[in-house]
N, C-alpha and C positions, 0 to 999 in steps of 0.2 A: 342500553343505548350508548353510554358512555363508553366500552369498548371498542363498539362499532365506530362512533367518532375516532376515537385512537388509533384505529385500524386505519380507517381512513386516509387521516390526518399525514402517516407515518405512510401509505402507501403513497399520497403525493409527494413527500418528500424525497424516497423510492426514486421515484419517476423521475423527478426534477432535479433531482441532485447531483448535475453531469460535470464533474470536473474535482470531485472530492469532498471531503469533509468539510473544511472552507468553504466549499462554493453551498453546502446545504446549511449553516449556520442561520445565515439570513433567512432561508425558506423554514428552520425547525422554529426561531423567532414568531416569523409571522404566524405560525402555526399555533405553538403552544404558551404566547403572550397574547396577541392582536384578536385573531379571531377567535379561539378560545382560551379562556382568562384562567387555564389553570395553573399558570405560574406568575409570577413579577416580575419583572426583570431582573432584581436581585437571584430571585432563585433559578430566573433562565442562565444569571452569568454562573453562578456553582457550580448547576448541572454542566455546562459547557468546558466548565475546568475540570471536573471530575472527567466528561467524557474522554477529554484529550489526554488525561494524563493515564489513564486507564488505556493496555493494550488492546488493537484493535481500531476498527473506522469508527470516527467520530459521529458519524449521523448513528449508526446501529447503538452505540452504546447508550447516545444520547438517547435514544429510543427508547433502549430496558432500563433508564432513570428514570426519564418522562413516564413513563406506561407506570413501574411501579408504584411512584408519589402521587399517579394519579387515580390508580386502581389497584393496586397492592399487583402479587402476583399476576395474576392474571391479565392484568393491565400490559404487564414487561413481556409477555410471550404475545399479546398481541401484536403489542406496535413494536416488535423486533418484527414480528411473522411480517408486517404491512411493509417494514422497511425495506426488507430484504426478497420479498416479494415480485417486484416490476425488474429487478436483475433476474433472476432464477427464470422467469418465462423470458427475459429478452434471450438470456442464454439460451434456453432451450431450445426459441423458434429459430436462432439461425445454426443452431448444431442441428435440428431438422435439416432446415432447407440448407446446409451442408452435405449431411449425407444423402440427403434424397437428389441434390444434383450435381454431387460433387464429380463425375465422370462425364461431366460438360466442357467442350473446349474452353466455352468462357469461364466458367469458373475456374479451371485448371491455370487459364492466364493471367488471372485477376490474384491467382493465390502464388503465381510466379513472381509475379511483379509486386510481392509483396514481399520476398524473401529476402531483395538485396537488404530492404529499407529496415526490417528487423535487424538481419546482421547490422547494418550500419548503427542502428540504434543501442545494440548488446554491446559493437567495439566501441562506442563513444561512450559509454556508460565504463568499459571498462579501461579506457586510457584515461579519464578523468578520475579515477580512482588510485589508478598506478602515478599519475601526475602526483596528486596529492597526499598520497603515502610517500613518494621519492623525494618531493617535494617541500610539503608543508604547504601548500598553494593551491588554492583551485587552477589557475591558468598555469599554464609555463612562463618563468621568470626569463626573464633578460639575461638571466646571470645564470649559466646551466652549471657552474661550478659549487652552487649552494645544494647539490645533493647532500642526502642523511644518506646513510654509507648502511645503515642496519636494517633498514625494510628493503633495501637493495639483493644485500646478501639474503635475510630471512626469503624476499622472494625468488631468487637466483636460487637456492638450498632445496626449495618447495615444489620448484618448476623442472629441476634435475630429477627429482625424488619422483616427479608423480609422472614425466616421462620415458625413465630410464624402468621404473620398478612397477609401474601401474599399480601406484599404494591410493587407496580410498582417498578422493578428492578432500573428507570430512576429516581425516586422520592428518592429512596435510594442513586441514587450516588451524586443528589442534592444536596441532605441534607447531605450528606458527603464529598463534597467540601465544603458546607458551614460549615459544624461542624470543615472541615482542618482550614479555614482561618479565624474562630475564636476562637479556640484553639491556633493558631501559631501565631496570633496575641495579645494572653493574654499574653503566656507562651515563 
């Protein structure tokens, strides 16, 4: 019976837990304090530090803690199974009804008009990066004279290299961590 609760338990959280591991805190709270008392608040805040600090989303781990302390193994494979559960079929129904109506004008246009906004969302993710490596800043400063002159060149070096020679995108970040930590180590 207790499984099954966990099972449960963890597949509402599953469910509901639309915006990350923060947004499912509250709801694995309510779950495994409030309505069922298998933990204390003490040991709900542990497990929450152990989940977060442990690789991985926070609700699933919190899951294979909760599940295990509360039914040894077998506990943790469930209420992982429950957690990860209501994603895997959300997935699955609309990669179905993906391929089963993907050679529809509307779907063709729904996924058109959905291309610029990704691009847009990949280049803003990646000039807020280049900002803050050139930088030091999340925003751009007032003062565009405070560039760092070495993630400049490391990326000028990396961007010649993987255009001119088409060297493994993975080889180039390599070697541009290691070109950071020994530059930052000279200079």
């Amino acid at each position: 019976m207790i499984l099954l609760e966990l099972f449960w338990s963890f597949f509402q959280i599953g469910l509901f837990s639309i915006g990350g591991g923060y947004a499912a805190m509250p709801l694995i709270q309510n779950q495994v304090v409030d309505i069922h008392p298998w933990l204390t608040m003490t040991q709900f805040a542990d497990i929450m530090t152990i989940a977060e600090m442990t690789p991985g989303p926070i609700a699933i781990n919190a899951a294979t803690f909760v599940g295990i302390r509360v039914a040894g193994i077998a506990g943790a494979v469930i209420a992982t199974f429950g957690c990860i559960l209501p994603s895997c079929i959300i997935v699955m129904t609309l990669a179905y009804i993906y391929f089963r109506f993907r050679n529809l004008s509307v779907v063709q246009g729904v996924l058109a008009g959905l291309r610029p906004a990704v691009v847009s969302m990949i280049a803003s993710a990646g000039i807020s990066l280049v900002i803050l490596s050139f930088y030091g800043e999340r925003t751009l400063p007032d003062d565009l004279t405070t560039i760092q002159w070495i993630p400049v060149v490391i990326f000028a070096v990396g961007f010649v290299v993987l255009r001119i020679w088409k060297t493994n995108p993975i080889y180039i970040m390599a070697g541009a961590g290691a070109a950071g930590i020994l530059l930052y180590s000279l200079f």
